[in-house]
OpenMM code with the backbone's topology and positions (N, CA, C; nanometers):
from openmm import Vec3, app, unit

residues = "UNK UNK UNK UNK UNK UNK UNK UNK UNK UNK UNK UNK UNK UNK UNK UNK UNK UNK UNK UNK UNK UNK UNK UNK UNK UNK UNK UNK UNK UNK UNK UNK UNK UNK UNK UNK UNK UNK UNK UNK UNK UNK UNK UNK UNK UNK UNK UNK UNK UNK UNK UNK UNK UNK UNK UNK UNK UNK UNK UNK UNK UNK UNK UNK UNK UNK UNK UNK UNK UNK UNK UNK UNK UNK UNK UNK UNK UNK UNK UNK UNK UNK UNK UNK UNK UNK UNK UNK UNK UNK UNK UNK UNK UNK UNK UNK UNK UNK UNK UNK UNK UNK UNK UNK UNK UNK UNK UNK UNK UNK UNK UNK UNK UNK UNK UNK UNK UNK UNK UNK UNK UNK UNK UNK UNK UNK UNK UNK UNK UNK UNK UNK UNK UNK UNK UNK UNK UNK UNK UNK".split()
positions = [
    Vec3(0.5712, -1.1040, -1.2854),
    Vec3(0.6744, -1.0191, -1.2292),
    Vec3(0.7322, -0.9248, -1.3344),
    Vec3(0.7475, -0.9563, -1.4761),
    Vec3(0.7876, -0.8956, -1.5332),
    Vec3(0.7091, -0.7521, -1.5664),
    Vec3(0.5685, -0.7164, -1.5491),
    Vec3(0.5141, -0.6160, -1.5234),
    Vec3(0.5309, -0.5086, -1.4116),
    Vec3(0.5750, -0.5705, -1.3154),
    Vec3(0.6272, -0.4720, -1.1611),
    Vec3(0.7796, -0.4180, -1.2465),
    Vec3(0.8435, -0.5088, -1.3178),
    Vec3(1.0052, -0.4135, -1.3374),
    Vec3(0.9308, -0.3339, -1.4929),
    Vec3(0.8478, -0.3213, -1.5562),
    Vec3(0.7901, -0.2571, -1.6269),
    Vec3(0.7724, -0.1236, -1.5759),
    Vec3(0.6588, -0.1282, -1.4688),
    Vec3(0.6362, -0.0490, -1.3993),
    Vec3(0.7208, 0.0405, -1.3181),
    Vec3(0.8519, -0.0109, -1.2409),
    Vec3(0.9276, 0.0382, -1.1858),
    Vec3(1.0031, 0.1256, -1.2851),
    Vec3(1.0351, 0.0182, -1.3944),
    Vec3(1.1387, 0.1347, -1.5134),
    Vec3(1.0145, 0.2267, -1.5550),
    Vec3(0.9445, 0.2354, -1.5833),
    Vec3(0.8613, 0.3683, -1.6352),
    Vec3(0.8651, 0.4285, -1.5014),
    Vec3(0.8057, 0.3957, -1.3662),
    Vec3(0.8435, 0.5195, -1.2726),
    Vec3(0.9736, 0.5689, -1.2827),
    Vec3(1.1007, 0.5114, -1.2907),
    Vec3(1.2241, 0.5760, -1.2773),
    Vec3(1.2591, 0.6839, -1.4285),
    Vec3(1.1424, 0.6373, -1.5125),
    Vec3(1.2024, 0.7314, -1.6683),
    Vec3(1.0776, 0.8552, -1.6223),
    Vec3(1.0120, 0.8508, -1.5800),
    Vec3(0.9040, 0.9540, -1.4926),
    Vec3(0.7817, 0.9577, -1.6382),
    Vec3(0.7864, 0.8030, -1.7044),
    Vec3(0.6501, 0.7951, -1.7586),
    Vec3(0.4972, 0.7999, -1.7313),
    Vec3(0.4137, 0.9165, -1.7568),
    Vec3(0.2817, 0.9044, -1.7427),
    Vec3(0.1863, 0.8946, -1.8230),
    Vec3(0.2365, 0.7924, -1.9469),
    Vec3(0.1134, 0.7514, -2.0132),
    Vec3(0.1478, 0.6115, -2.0383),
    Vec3(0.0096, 0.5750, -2.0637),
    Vec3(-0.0048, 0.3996, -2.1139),
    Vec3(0.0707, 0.3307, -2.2552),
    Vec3(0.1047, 0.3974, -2.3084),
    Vec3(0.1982, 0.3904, -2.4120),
    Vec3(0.2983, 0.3569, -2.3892),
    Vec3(0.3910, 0.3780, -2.2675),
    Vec3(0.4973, 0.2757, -2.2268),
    Vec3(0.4719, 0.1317, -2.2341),
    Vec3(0.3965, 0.1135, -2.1727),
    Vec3(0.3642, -0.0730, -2.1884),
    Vec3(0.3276, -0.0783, -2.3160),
    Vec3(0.2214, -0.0031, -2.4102),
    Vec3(0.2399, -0.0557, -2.5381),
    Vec3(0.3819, -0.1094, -2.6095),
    Vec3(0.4529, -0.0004, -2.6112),
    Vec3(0.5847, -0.0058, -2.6450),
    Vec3(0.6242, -0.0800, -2.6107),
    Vec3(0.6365, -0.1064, -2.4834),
    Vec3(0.7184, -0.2222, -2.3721),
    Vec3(0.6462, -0.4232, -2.4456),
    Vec3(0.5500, -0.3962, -2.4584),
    Vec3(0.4606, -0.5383, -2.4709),
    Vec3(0.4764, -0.5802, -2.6142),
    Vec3(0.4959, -0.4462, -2.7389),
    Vec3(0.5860, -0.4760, -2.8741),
    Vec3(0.7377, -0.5293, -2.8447),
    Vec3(0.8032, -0.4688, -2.8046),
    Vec3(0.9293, -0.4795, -2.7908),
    Vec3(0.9692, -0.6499, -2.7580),
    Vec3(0.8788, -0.6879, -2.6180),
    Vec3(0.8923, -0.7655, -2.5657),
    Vec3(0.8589, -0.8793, -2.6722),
    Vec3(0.7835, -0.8856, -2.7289),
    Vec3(0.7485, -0.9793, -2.8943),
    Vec3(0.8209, -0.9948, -2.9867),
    Vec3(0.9127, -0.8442, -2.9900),
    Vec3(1.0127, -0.8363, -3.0974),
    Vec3(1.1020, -0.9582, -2.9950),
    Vec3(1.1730, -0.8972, -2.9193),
    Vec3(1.3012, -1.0085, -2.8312),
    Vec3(1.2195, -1.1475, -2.8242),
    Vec3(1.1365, -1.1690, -2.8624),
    Vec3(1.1453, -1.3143, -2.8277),
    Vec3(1.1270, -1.3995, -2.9686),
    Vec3(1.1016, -1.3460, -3.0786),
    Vec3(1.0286, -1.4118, -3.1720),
    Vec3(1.1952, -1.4046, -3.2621),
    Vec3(1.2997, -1.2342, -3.2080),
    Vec3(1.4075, -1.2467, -3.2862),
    Vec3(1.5221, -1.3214, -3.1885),
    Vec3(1.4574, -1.3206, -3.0891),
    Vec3(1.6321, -1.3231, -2.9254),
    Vec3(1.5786, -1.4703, -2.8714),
    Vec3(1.4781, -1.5083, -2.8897),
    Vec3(1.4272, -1.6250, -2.8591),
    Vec3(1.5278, -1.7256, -2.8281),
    Vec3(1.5978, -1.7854, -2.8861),
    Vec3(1.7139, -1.8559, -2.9116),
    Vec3(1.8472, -1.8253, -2.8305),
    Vec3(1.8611, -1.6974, -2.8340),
    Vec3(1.9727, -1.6329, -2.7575),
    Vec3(1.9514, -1.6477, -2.6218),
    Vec3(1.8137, -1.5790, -2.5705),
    Vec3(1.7443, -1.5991, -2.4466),
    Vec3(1.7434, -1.7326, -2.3911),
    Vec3(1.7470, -1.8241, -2.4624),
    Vec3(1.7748, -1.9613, -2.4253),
    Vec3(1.9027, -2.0322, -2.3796),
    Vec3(1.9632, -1.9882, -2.3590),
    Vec3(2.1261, -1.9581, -2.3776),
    Vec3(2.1193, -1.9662, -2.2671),
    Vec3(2.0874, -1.7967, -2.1544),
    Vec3(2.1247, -1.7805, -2.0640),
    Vec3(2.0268, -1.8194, -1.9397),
    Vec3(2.1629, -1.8692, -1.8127),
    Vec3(2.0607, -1.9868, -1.7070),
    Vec3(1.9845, -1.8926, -1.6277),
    Vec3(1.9288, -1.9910, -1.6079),
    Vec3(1.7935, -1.9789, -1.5334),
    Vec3(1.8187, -1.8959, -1.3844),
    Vec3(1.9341, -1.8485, -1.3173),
    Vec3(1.9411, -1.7659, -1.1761),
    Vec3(1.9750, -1.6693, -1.2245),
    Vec3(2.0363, -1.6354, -1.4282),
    Vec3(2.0248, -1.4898, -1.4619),
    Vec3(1.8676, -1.4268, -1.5099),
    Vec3(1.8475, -1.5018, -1.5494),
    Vec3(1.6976, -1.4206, -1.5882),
    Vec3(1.5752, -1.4437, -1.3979),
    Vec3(1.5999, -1.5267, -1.2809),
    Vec3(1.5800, -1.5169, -1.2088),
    Vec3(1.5820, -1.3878, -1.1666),
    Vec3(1.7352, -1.3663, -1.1903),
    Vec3(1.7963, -1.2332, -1.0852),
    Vec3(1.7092, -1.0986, -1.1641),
    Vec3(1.6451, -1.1181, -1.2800),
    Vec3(1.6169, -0.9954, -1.3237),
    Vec3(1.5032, -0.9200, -1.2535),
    Vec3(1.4508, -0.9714, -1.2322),
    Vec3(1.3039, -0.9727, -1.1742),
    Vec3(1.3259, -0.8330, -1.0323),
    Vec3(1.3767, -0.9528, -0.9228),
    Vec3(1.3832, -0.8516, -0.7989),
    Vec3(1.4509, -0.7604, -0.8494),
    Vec3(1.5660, -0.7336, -0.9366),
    Vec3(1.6251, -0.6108, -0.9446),
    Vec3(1.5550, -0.4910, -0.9432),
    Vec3(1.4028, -0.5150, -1.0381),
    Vec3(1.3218, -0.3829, -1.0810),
    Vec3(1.2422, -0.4328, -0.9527),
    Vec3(1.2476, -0.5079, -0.9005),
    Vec3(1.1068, -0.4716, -0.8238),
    Vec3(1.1624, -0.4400, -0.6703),
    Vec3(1.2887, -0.4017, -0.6216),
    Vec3(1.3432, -0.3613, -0.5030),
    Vec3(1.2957, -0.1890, -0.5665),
    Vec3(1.2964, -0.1825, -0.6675),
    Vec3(1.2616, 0.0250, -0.6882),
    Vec3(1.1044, 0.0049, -0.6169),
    Vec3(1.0529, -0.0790, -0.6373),
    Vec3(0.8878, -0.0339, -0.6279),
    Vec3(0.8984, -0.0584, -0.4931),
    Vec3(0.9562, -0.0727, -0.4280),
    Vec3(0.9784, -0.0794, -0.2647),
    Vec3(0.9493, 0.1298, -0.2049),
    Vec3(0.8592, 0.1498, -0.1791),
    Vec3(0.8668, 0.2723, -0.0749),
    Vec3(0.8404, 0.2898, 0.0561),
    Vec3(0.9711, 0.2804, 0.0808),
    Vec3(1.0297, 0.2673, 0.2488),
    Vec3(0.9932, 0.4345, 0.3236),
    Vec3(0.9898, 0.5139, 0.2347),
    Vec3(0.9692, 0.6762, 0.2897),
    Vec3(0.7782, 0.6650, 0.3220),
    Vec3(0.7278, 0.6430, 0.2314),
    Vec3(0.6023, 0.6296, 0.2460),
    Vec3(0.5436, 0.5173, 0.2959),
    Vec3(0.6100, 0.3944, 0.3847),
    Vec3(0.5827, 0.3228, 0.4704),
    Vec3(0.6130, 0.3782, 0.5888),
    Vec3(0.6880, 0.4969, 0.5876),
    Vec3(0.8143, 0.5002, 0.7436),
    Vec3(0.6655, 0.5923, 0.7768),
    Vec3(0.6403, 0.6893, 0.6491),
    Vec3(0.4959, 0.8005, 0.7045),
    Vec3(0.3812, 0.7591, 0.7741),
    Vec3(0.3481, 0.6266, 0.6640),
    Vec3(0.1887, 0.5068, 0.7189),
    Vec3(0.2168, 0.5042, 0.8516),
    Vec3(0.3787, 0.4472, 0.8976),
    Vec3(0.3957, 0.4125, 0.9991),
    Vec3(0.3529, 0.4624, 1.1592),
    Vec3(0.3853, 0.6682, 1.0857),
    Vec3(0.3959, 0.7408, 1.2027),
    Vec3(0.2578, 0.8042, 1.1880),
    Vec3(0.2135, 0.8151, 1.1066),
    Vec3(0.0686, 0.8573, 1.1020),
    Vec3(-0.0749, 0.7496, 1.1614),
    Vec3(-0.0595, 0.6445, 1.0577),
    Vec3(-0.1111, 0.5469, 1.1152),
    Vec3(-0.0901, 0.4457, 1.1169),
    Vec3(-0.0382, 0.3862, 1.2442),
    Vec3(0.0456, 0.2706, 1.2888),
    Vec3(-0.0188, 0.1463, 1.2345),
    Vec3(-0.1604, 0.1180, 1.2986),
    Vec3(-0.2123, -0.0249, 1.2633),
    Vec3(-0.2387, -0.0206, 1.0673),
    Vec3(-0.2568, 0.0512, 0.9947),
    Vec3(-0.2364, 0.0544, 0.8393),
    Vec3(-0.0875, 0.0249, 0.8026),
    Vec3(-0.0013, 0.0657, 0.8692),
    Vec3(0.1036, 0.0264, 0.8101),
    Vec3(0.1729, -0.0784, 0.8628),
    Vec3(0.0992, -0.1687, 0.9914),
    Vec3(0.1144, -0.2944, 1.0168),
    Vec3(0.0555, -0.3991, 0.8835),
    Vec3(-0.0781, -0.3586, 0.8709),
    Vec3(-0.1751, -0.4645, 0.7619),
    Vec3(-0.0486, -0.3996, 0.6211),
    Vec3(-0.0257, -0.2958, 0.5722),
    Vec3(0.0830, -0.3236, 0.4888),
    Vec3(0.1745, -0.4153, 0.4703),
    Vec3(0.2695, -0.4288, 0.6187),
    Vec3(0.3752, -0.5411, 0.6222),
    Vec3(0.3383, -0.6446, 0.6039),
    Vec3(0.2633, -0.6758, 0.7050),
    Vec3(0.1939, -0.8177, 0.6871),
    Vec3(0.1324, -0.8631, 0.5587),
    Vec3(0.0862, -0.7530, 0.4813),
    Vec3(0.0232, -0.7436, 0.3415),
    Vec3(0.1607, -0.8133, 0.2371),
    Vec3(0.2913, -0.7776, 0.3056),
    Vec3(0.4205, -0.7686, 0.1883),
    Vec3(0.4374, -0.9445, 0.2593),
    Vec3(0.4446, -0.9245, 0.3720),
    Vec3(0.5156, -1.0999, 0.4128),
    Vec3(0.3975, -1.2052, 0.3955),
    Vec3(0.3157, -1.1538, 0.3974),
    Vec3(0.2143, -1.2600, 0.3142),
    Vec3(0.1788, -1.2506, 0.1388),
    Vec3(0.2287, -1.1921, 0.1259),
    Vec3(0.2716, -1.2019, -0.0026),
    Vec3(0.3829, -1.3052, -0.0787),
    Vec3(0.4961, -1.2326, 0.0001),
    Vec3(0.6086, -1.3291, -0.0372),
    Vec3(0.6443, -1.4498, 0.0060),
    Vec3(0.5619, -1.4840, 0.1151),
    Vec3(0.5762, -1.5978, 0.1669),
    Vec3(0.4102, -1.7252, 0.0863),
    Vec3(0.3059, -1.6784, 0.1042),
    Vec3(0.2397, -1.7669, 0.0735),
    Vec3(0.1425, -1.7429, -0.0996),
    Vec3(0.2282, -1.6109, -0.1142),
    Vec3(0.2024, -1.5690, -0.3002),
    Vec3(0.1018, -1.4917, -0.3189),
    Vec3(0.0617, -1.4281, -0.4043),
    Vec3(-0.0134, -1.2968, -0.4144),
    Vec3(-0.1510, -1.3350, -0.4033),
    Vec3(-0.2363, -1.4181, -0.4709),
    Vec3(-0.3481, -1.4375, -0.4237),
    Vec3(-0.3552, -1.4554, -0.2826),
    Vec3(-0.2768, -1.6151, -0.2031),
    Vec3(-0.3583, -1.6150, -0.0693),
    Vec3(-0.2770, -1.4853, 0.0300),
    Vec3(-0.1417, -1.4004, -0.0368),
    Vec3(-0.0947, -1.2855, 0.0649),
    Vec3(-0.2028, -1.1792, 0.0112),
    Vec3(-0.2870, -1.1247, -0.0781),
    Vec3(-0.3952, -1.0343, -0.0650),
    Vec3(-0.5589, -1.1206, -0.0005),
    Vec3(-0.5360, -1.2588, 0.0192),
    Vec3(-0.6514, -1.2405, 0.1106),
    Vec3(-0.6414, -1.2498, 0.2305),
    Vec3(-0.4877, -1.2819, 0.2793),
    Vec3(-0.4264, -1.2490, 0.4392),
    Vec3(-0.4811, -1.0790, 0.4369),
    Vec3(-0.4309, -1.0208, 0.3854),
    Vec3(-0.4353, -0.8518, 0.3796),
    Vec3(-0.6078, -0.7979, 0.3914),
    Vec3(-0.6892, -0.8581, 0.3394),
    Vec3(-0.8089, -0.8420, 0.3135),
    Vec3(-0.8971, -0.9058, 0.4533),
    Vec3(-0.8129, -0.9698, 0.5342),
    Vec3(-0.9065, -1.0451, 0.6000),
    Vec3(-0.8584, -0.9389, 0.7516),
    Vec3(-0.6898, -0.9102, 0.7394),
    Vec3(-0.6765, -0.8248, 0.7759),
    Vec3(-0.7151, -0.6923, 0.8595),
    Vec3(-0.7681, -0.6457, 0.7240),
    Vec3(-0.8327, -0.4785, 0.6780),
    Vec3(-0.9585, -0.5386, 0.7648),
    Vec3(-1.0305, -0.6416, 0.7074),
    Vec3(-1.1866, -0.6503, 0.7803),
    Vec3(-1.1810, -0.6635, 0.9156),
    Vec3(-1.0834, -0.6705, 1.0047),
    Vec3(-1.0259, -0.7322, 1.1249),
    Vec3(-1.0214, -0.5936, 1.1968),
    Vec3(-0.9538, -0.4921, 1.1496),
    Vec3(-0.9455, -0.3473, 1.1644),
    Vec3(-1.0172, -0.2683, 1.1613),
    Vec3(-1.1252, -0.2990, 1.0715),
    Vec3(-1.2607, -0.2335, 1.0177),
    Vec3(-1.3545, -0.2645, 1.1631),
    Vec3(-1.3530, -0.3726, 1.1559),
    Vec3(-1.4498, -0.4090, 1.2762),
    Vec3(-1.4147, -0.3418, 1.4132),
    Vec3(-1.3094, -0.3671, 1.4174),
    Vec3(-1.2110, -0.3135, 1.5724),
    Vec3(-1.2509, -0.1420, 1.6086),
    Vec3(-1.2283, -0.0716, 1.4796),
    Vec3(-1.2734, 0.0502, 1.4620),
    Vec3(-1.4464, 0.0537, 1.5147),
    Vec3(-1.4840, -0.0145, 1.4191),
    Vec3(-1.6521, 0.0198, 1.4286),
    Vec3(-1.6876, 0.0058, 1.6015),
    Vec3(-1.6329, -0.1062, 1.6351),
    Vec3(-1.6593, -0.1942, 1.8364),
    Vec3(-1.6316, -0.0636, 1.9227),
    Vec3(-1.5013, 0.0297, 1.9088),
    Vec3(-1.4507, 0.1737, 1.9033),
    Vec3(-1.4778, 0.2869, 1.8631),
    Vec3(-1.6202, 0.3264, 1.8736),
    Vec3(-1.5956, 0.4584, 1.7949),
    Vec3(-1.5319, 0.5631, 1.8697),
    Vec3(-1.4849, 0.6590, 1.8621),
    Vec3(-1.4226, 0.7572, 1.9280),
    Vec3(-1.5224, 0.8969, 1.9449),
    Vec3(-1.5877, 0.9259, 2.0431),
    Vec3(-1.7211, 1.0138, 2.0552),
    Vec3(-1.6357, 1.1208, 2.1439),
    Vec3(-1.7168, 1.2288, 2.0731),
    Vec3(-1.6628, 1.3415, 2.1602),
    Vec3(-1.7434, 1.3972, 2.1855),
    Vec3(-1.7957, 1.5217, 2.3062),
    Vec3(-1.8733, 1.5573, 2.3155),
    Vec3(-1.8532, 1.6907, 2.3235),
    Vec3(-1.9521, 1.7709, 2.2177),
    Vec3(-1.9350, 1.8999, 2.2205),
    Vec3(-2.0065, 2.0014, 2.2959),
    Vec3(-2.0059, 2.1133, 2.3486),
    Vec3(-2.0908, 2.2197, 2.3867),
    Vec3(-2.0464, 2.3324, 2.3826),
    Vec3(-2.1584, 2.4166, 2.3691),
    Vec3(-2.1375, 2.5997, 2.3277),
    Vec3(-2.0910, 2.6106, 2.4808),
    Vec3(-1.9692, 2.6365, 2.4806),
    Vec3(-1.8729, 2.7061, 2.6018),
    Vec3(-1.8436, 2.8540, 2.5679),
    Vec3(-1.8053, 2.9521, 2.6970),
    Vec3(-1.7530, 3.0675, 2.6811),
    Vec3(-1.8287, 3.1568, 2.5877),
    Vec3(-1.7231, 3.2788, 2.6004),
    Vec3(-1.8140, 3.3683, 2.5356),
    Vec3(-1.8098, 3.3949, 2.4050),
    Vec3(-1.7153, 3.3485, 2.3658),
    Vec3(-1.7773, 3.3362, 2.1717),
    Vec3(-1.8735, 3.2810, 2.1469),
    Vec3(-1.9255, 3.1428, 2.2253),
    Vec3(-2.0257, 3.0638, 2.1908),
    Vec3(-1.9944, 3.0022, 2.0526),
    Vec3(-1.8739, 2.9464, 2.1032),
    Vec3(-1.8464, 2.8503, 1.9351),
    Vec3(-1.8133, 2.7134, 2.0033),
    Vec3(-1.8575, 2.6146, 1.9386),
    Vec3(-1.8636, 2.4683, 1.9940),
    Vec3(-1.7159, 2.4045, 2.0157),
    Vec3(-1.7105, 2.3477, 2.1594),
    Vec3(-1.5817, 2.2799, 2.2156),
    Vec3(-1.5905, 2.1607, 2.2494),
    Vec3(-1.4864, 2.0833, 2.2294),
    Vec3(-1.4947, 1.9214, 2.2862),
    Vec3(-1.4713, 2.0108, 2.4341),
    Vec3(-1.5581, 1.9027, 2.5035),
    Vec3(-1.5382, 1.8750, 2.6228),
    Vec3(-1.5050, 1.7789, 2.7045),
    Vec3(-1.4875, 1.7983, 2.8113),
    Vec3(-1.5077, 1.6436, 2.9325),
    Vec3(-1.6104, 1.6560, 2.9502),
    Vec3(-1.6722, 1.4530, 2.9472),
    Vec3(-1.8006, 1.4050, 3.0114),
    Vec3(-1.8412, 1.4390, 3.1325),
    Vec3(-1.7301, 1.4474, 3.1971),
    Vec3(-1.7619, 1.4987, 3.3467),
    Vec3(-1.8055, 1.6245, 3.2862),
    Vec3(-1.8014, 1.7133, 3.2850),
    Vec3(-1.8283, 1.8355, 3.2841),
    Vec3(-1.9724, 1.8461, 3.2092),
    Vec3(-2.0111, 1.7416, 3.0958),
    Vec3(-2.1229, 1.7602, 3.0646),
    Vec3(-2.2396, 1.7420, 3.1958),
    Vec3(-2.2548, 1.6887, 3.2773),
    Vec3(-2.2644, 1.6290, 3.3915),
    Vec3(-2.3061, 1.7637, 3.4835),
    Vec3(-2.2134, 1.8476, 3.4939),
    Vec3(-2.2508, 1.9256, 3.5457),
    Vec3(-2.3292, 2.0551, 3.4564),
    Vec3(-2.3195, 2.0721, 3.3374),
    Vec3(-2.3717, 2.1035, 3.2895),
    Vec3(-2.5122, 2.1121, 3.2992),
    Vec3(-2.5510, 1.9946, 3.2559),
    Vec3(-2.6857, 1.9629, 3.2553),
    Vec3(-2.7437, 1.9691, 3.4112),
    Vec3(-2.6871, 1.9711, 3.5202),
    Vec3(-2.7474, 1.9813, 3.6418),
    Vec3(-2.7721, 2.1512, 3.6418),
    Vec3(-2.7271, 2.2493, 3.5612),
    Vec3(-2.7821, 2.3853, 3.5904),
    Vec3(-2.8458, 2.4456, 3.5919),
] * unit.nanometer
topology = app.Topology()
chain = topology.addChain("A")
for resn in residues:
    res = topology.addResidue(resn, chain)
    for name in ("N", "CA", "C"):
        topology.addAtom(name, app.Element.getBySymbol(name[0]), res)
């Protein structure tokens, strides 16, 4: 966890290179080898609480609300991706998510969505049509 509030504080300082975590992964060596002791000090529901703090930033609710309205069943396997996560932990909540996705994948493939085109009118540039209409088409 302590890598997600890593991550979150470099998104919020608008870091784009890998050199933050260098920095970040020294630092973190320095505090423990000098703060070690100090760090020991304080209980266990404060250094708990540190955690979600950075990782409520990595939450994007704008770009879930979009998945949502764009494409609904992706941003279902998202949620379900997050509550199987937090509920049964990151390995078995990414193979809920994964089993998911293959669940969707398939559903799609059983579905394809076919359209049928033909040179209509007088531009003669290709139009979806109705099946019915191909129908009569071909009887001409």
């Amino acid at each position: 966890m302590a890598s997600d509030s890593r991550s979150a504080t470099a998104r919020s300082a608008g870091v784009t290179s890998q050199v933050f975590q260098l920095l970040c992964a020294v630092l973190i060596v320095v505090a423990l080898l000098a703060g070690g002791v100090l760090i020991a000090w304080l209980p266990i529901p404060v250094l708990a609480a540190i955690a979600p703090v950075g990782a409520v930033k990595l939450l994007d609710v704008t770009g879930l609300w979009r998945l949502w309205r764009g494409w609904r069943s992706e941003a279902v396997i998202a949620l379900l991706t997050a509550v199987g996560v937090a509920v049964l932990g990151v390995l078995w909540g990414l193979v809920v998510a994964v089993a998911f996705a293959l669940a969707e994948l398939i559903g799609r493939a059983a579905r394809p969505q076919d359209a049928v085109r033909a040179i209509t009118g007088p531009d003669q540039s290709p139009q979806e049509i109705d099946p019915q209409r191909v129908a009569s088409i071909r009887r001409r």
